[in-house]
C-alpha positions as MATLAB code, in Angstrom:
seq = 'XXXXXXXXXXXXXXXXXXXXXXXXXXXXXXXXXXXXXXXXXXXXXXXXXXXXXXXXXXXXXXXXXXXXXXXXXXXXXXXXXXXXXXXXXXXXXXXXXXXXXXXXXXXXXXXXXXXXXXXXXXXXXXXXXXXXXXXXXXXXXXXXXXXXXXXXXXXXXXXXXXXXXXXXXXXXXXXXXXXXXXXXXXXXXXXXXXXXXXXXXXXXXXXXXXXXXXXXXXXXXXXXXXXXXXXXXXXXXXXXXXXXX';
ca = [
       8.590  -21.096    1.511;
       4.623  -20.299    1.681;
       3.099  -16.988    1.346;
       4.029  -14.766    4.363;
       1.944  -11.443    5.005;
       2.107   -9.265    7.288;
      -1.195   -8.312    9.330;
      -2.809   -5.648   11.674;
      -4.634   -6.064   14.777;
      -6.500   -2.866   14.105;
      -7.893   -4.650   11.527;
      -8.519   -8.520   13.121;
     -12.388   -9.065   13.820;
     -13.797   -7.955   11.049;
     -15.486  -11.444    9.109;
     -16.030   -9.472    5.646;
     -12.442   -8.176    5.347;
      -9.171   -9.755    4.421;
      -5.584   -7.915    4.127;
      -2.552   -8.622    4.073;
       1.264   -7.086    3.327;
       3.004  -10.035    0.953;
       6.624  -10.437    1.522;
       9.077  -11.547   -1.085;
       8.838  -15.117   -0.014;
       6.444  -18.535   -1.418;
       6.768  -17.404   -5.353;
       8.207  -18.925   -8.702;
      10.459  -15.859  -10.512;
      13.713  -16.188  -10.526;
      16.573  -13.941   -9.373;
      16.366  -10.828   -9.259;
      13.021  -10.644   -8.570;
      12.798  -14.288   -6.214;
      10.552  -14.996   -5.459;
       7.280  -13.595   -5.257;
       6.932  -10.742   -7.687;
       3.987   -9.296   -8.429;
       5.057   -6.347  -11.130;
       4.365   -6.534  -14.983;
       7.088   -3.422  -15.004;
      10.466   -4.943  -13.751;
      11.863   -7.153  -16.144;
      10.366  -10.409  -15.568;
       8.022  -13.086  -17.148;
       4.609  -11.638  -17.443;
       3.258  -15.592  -16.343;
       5.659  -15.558  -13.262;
       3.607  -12.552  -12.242;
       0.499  -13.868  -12.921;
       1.129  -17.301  -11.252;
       2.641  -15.398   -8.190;
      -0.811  -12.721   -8.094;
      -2.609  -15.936   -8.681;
      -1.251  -17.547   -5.044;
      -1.938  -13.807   -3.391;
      -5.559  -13.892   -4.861;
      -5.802  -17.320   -2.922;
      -4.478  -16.420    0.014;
      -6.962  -13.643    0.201;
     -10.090  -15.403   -0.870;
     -10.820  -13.185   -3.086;
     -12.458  -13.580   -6.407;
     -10.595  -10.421   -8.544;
      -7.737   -8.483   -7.566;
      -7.113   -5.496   -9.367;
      -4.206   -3.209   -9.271;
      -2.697    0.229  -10.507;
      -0.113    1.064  -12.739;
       1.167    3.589  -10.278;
       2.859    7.113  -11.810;
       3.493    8.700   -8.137;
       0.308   11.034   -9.135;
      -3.218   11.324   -6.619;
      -5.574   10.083   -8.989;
      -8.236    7.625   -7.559;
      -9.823    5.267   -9.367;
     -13.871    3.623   -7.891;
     -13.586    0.178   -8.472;
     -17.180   -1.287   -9.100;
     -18.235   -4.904  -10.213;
     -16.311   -6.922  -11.953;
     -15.170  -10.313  -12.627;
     -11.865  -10.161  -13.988;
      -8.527   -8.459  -12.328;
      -7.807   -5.284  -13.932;
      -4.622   -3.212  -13.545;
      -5.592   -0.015  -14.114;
      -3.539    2.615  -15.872;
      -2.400    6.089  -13.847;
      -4.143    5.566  -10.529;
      -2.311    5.654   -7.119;
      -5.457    5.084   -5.056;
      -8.070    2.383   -4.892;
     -11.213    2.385   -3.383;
     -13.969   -0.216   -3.964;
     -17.346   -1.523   -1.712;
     -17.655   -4.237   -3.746;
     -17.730   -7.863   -2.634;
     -15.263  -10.605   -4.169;
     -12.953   -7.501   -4.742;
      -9.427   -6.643   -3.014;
      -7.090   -4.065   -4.025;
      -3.418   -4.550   -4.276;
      -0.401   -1.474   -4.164;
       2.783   -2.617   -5.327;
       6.060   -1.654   -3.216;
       9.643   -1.491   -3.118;
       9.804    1.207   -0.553;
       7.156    3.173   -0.506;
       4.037    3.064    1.453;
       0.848    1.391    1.401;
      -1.850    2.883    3.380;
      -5.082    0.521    3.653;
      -8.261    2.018    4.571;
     -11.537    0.371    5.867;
     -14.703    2.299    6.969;
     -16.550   -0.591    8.869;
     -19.785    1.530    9.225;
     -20.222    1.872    5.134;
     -18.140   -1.367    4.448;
     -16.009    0.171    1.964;
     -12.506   -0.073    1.719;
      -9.068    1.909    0.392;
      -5.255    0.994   -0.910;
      -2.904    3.930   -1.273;
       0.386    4.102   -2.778;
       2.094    6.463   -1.067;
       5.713    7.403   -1.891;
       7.714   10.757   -0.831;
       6.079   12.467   -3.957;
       2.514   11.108   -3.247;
       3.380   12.728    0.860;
       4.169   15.496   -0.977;
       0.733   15.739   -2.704;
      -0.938   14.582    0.331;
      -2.431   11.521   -1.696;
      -4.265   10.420    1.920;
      -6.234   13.341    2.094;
      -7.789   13.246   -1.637;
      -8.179    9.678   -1.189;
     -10.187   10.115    1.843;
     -12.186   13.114    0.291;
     -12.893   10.819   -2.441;
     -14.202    8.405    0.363;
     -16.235   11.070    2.179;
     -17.832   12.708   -1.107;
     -18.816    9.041   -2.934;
     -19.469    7.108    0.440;
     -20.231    9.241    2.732;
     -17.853    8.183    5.108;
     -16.879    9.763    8.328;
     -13.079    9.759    8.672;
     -13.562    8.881   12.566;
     -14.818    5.908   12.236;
     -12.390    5.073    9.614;
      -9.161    2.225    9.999;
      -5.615    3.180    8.712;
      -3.191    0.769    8.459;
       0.498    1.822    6.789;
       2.963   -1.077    5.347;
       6.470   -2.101    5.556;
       8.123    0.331    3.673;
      11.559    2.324    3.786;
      11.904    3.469    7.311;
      13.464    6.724    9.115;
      16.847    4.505    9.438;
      16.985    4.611    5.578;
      15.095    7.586    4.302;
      17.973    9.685    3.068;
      16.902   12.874    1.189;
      20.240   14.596    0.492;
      18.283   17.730   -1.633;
      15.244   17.243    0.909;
      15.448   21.401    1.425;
      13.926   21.140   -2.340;
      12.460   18.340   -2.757;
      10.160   18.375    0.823;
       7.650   20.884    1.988;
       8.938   22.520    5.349;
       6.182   20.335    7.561;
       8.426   17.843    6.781;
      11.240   19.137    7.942;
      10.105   18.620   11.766;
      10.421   14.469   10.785;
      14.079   14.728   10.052;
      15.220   11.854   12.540;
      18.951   12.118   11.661;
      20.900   14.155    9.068;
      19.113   14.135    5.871;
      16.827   10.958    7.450;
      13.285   11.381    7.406;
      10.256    8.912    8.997;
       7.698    8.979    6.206;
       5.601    6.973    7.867;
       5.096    9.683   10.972;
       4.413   12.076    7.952;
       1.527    9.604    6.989;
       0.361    9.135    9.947;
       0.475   12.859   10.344;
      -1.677   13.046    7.760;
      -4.228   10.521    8.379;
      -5.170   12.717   12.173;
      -5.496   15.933    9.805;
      -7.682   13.889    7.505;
     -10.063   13.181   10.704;
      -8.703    9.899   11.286;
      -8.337    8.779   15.077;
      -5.048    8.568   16.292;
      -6.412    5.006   18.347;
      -7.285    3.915   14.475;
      -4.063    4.039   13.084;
      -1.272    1.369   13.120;
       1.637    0.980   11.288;
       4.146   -2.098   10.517;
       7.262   -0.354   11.499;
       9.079   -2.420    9.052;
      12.105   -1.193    7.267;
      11.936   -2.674    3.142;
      15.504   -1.583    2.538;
      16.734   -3.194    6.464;
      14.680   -6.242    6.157;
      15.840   -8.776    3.410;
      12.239  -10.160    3.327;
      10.778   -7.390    1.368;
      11.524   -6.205   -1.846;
      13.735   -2.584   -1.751;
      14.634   -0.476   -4.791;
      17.344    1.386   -2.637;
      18.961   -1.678   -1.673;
      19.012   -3.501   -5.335;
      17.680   -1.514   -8.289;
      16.894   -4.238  -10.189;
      14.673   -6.340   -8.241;
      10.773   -7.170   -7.812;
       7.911   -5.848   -6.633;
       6.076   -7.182   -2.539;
       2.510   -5.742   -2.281;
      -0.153   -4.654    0.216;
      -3.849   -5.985   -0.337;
      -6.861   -5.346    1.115;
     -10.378   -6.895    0.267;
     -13.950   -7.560    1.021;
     -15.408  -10.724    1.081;
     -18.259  -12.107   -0.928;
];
């Protein structure tokens, strides 16, 4: 099966920029982490990932990719030039203008949130899980934009991923574990929609609601995607975004 990625509209028309949310399908690693992989951190054969990054740098056009070694923290990394792909330790955010560059979150459930400013022709990758909604990772990332860019969160794109949706967001100890402005997104007993919360967050960060879109794609529902609640031991889908040359 080829390379399947999801896409958004909001983001179609734009000739410098290329994004896309890879599925689980068109890669070589075995079971449990068939097919397409793309984590150093799970168990499998480091050259299965890179083979399997490899067909995701292609289908992007890009000439690096680099990536985070995500701890569920806010730090942001700058990405400048470079000509090699880079994972880059402790960073949960990515932000880069640089040509030839995209910037890849890995997922089994949580969020990616891609960003693009087309007025400063930067770009953004966030991984957001509950703990980064907790720490409102979206608004330091887009500080971070605002304070090295310049950018003005209105004119600013927001796309969020496939990731674990309201159906299967269970929080049993949520009443510790989630701020009470989360509470209001409880969609069932003990079910929350983290992407709302996201979403949520991106308007309070200045972005227009007309500028947001999300997948509305369940990873633990939808047997395409990777999910760590549905199979613990399993692989890694990502979300990429990246500029052109």
């Amino acid at each position: 099966m080829p390379l399947c990625a999801h896409t958004f509209a909001l983001f179609a028309g734009e000739p410098h920029l290329v994004h896309g949310c890879f599925n689980r399908h068109g890669g070589i690693s075995p079971l449990p982490y068939d097919s397409l992989n793309i984590s150093f951190q799970v168990g499998d054969a480091p050259a299965h990932v890179r083979r399997n990054r490899a067909l995701v740098k292609k289908a992007l056009g890009c000439q690096t990719l680099i990536s985070a070694r995500q701890v569920h923290g806010t730090a942001v990394a700058v990405v400048g030039a470079t000509e090699t792909d880079q994972e880059l330790e402790g960073y949960d955010a990515l932000i880069s203008d640089r040509p030839g560059v995209a910037l890849l979150i890995q997922q089994a459930d949580c969020q990616a949130v891609l960003l693009h400013d087309p007025c400063k022709k930067v770009i953004a990758n966030i991984h957001c899980g509950w703990k980064g909604s907790v720490a409102n990772i979206i608004a330091v990332t887009l500080q971070r934009l605002m304070e090295t860019f310049h950018s003005d969160p209105a004119q600013i794109r927001a796309a969020i991923s496939p990731a674990l949706g309201p159906c299967c967001a269970e929080f049993i100890h949520y009443k510790k574990e989630l701020p009470p402005i989360f509470h209001r997104f409880e969609v069932a007993a003990n079910h929350f929609d983290f992407p709302a919360i996201s979403a949520m967050q991106l308007r309070e960060s200045g972005i227009h609601p007309d500028h947001i879109e999300t997948a509305g794609i369940c990873s633990r529902c939808n047997r395409d995607w990777f999910s760590f609640r549905r199979r613990r031991q399993t692989g890694r889908f990502c979300s990429a975004i990246g500029l052109l040359s």
